[in-house]
C-alpha positions as CSV (number, residue, x, y, z in Angstrom):
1,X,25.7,32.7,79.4
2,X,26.1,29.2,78.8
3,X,24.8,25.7,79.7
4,X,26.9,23.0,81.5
5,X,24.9,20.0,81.4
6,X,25.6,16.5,83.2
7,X,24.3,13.5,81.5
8,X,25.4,10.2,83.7
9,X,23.8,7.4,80.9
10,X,22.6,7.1,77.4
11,X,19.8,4.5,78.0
12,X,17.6,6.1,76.9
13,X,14.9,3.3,76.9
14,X,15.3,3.0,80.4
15,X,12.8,4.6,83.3
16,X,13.4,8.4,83.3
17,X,15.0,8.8,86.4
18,X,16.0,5.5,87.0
19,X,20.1,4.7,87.2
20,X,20.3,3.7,83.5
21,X,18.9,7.0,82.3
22,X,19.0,9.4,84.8
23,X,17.7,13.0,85.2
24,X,19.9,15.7,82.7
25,X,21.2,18.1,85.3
26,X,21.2,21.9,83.5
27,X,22.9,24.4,85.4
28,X,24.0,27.8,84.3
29,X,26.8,29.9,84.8
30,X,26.3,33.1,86.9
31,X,26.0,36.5,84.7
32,X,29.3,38.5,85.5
33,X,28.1,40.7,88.6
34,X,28.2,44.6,86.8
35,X,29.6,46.6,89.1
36,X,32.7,44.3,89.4
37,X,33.0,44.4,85.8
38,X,33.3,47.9,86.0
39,X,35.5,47.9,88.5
40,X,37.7,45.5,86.7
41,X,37.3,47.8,83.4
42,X,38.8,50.7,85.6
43,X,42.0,49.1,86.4
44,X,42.9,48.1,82.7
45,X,42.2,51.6,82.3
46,X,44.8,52.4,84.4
47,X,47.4,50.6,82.0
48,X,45.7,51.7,79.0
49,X,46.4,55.3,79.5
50,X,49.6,54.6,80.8
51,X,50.8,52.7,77.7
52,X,49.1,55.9,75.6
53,X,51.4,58.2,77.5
54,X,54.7,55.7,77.2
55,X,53.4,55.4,73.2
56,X,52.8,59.4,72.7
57,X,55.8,60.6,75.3
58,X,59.3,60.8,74.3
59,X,61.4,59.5,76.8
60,X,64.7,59.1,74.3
61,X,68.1,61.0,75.0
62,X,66.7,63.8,73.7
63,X,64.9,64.6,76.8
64,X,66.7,65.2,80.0
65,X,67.2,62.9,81.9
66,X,65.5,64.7,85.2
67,X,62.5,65.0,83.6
68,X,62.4,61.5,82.1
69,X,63.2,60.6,86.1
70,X,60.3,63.2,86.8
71,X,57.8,61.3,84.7
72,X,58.7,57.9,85.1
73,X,58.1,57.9,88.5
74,X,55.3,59.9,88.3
75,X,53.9,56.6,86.1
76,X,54.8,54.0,88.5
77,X,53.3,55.7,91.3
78,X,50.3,55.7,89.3
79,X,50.2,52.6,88.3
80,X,51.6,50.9,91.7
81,X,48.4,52.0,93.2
82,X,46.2,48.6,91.3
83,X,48.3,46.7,92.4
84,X,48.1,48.1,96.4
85,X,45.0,48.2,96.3
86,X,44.6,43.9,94.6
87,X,47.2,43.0,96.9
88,X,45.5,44.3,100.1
89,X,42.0,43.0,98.8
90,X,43.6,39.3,98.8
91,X,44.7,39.6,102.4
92,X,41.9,41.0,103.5
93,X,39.9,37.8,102.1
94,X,42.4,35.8,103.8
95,X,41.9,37.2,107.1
96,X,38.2,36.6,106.9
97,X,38.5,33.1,105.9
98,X,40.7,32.0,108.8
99,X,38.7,30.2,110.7
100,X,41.5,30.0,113.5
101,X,40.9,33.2,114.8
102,X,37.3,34.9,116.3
103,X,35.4,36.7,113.8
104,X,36.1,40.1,115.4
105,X,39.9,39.6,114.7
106,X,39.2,38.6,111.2
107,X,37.6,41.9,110.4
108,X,40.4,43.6,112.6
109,X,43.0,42.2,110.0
110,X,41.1,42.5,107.2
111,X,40.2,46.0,107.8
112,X,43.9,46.9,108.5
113,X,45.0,45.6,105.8
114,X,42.4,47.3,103.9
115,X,43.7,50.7,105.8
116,X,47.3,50.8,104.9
117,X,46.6,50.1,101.4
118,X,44.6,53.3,101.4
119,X,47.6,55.5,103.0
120,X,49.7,54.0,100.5
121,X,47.7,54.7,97.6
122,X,46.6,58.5,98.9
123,X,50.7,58.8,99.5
124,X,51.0,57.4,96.2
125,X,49.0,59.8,94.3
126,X,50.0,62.6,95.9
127,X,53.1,61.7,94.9
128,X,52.3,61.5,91.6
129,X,50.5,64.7,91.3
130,X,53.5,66.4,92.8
131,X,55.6,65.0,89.8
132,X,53.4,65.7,87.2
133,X,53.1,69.4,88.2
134,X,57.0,69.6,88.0
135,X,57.2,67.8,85.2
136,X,54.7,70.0,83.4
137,X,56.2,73.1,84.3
138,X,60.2,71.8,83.8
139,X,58.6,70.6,80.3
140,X,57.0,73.7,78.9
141,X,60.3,75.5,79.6
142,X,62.2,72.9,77.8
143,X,60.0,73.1,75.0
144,X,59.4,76.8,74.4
145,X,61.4,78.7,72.0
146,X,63.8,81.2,73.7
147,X,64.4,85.0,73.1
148,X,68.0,85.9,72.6
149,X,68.9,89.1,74.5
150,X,70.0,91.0,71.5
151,X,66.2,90.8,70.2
152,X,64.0,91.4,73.4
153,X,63.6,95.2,72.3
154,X,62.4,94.8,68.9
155,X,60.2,91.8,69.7
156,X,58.8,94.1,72.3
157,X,58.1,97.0,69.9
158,X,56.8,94.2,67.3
159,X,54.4,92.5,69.7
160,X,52.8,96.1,70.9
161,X,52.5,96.7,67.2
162,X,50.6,93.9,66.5
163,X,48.0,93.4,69.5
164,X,47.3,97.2,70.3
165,X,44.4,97.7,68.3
166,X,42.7,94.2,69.7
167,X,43.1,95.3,73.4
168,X,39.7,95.7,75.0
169,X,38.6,93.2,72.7
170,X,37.9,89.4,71.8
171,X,40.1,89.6,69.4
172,X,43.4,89.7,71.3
173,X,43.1,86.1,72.3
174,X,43.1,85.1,68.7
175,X,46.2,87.1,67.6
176,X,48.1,86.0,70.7
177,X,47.4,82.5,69.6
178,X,48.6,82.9,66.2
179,X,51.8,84.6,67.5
180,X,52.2,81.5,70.2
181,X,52.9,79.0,67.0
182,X,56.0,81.6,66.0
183,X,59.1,79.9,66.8
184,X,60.6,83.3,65.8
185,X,61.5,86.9,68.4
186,X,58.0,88.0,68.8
187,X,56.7,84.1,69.4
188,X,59.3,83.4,71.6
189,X,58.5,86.5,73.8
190,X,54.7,85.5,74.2
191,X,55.8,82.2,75.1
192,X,57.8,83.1,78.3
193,X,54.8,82.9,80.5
194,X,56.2,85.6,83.0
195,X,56.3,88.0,80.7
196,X,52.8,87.7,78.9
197,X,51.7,87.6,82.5
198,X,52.7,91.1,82.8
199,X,52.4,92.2,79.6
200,X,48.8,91.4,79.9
201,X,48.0,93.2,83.2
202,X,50.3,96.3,81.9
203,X,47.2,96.7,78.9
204,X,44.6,96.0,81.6
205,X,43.2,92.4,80.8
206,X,41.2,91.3,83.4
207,X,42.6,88.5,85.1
208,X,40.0,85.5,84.5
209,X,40.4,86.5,80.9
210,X,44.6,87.1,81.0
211,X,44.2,83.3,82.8
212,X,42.4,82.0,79.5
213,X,44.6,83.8,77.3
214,X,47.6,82.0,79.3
215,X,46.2,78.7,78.9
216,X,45.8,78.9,75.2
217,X,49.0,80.4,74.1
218,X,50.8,77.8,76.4
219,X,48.6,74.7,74.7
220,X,50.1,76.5,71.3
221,X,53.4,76.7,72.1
222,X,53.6,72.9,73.5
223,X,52.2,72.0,70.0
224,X,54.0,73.8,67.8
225,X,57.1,72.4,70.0
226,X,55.4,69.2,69.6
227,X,56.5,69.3,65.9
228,X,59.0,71.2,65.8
229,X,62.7,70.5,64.0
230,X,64.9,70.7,67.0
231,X,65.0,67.1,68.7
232,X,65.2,68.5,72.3
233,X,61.8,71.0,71.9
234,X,60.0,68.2,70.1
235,X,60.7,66.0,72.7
236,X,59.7,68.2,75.8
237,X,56.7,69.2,73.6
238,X,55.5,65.5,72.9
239,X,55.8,64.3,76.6
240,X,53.9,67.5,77.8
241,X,51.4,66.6,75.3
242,X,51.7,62.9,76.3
243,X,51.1,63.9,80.5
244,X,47.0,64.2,79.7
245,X,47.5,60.1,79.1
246,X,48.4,60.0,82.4
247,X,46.3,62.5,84.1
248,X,43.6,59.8,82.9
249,X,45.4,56.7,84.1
250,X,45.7,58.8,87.7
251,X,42.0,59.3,87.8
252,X,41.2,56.0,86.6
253,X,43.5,54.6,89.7
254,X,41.7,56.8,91.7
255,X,38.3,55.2,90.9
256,X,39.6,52.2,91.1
257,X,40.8,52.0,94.4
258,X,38.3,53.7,96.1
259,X,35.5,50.8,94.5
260,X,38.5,48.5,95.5
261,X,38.8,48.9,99.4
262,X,36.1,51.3,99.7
């Protein structure tokens, strides 16, 4: 907080008060009001976490170009929404401070113009969410290794091998980890997440812990793709990684806009 001071003469010999040496005026500037600062602090979240997912993603040649479509879009719907929901807040304060109309058709057009933002911004996000679901799905395939036909049987008869003495225990979730960051047969098998579906249900894992176990061996197999040799994996595996960046930017735009035309 600072002081702006207004001194109109330097006599200072002269009657306090008088012309030659008037009163010094101190005023001080207004603290920053903390919930707009907040507010404020949500929307350069927004592009924050939307530059750490640009930054983290890899949205060269060696991803497709549908699903670098897929998440680009699913970025500028995201971040479209601050400036909806800014743009709408301006003409709503310009609708109030026409003095040319009533007062009740001021808040008529400020409160449409409030209204539409918020259909665009729920259609926005929506939209988003849609692409980031297919995105995340279309990624992990890209980025998981793949089982060639020739060596389904004998990664079969290798992967009962090693987990059938850790069903029915806690164990299981462990090992299947550690096979998820294989890039070889027997990795490649756990990481087609149809088939570890039902090869989990076939040994009787009950489902809330088959849905964990799903979770972790796909979070392992994005990684390991993450860093892996091959270009293409490394770049599907990167971007999936990079889509929580922007599953923060969309919340962020959420609160945002919500504070922003309530």
């Amino acid at each position: 907080m600072t002081d702006n001071q207004t001194n109109l003469a330097s006599d200072t010999t002269a009657p306090v008060g008088s012309e030659a040496n008037p009163l010094v005026i101190s005023t001080r500037e207004a603290a920053p009001d903390a919930a707009d600062a907040a507010v404020t602090s949500l929307g350069n979240s927004v592009t924050t976490y939307e530059v750490a997912f640009r930054t983290s993603a890899d949205l060269s040649s060696d991803l497709p170009a549908d699903l670098r479509d897929l998440v680009s879009k699913a970025a500028s719907a995201v971040t479209g929404t601050v400036a909806t929901a800014q743009h709408a807040q301006v003409e709503a304060a310009r609708a109030r401070a026409d003095k040319t109309m009533y007062p009740e058709g001021r808040e008529l057009l400020a409160k449409a113009s409030l209204d539409g933002a918020r259909k665009k911004v729920d259609q926005a996000l929506d939209q988003a969410d849609t692409l980031m679901t297919v995105a995340d799905a279309s990624l992990y395939e890209a980025a998981r290794p793949r089982l060639a036909t020739e060596d389904a049987m004998p990664a079969r008869a290798d992967l009962n091998m090693l987990t059938q003495r850790h069903m029915g225990s806690g164990s299981l979730a462990d090992v299947l980890k550690g096979i998820a960051q294989r890039t070889d047969a027997v990795g490649a098998l756990v990481a087609d997440p149809t088939y570890l579906r039902d090869f989990l249900s076939a040994n009787g894992v009950e489902e809330k812990l088959s849905e964990a176990i799903q979770i972790i061996v796909r979070a392992e197999v994005t990684k390991t793709a993450a860093a892996s040799a091959d270009a293409q994996r490394a770049a599907a595996g990167k971007t999936s990684l990079a889509l929580t960046e922007l599953r923060k930017a969309r919340a962020a735009a959420a609160a945002y806009t919500r504070h922003k035309l309530g």
